[in-house]
C-alpha positions in Angstrom: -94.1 42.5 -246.2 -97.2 40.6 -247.1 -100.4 41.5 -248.7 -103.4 42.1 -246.5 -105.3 39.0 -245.4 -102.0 37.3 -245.2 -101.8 35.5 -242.0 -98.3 35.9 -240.8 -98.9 33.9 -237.7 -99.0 30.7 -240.2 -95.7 32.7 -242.2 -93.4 32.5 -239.2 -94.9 29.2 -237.6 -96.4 30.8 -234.6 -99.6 30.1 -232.7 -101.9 33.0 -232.4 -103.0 33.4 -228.5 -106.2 35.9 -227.6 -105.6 39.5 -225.7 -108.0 40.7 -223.3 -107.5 44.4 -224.0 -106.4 44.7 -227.4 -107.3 43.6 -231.2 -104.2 42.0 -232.1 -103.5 38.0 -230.8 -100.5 37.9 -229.4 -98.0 35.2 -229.6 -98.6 31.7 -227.5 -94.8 31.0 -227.6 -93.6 33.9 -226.3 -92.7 33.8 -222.8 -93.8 37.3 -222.3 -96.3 39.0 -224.3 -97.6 42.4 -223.4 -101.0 43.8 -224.5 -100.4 48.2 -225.2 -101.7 51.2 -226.2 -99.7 53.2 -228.2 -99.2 56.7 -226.6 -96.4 57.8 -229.3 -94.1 56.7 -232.4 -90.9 58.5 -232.9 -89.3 58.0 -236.2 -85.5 58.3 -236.3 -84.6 58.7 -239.6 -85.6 58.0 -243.3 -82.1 56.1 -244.6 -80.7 52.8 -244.1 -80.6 51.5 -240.6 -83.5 54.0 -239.0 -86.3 52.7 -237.1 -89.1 53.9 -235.3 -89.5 54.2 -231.5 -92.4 53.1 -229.6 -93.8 54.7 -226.6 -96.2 52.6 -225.0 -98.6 52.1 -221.8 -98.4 48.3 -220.4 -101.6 47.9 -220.1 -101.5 43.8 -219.2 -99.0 41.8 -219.0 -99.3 38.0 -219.7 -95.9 35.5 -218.4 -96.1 31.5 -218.6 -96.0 30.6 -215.1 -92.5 28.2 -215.7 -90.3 31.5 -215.9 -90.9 31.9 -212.2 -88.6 30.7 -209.8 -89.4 30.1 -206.2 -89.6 33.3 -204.3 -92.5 34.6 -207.4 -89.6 35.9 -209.4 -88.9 36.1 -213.5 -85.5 33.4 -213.1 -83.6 35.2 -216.0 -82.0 31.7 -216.2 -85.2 30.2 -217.2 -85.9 33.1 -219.6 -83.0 33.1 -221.4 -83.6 36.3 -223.4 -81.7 38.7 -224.8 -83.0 42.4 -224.9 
């Protein structure tokens, strides 16, 4: 974690891209970047290993036009993502 004020855009060597519906940037080397509203956060536990899940509302959704394929599709070859 970093202090406040800390821009962990520069951190992790990412370009900070502007949202239309949100405050956060998101990030301009994603492939897929989705702007939210956070409707709940479900924390699964307090040891080792838990996590929190997020239940959100897509509220816009911004992909780089090169992940399409012909037809208008995402081409999960181009996309090459996991998860």
């Amino acid at each position: 974690e970093y202090d406040k004020g800390i821009n962990e855009f520069i951190k992790a060597g990412f370009t900070e891209a502007p949202t239309a519906l949100v405050k956060p940037p998101r990030v301009a080397e994603s492939p897929v970047a989705f702007e939210c509203k956070v409707l709940q956060i479900i924390e699964t536990g307090t040891e080792g290993g838990a996590a929190n899940l997020v239940i959100c509302e897509i509220l816009l959704a911004h992909i780089n036009e090169d992940m399409f394929d012909e037809k208008g599709k995402i081409d999960q070859q181009k996309i090459d993502l996991v998860g």
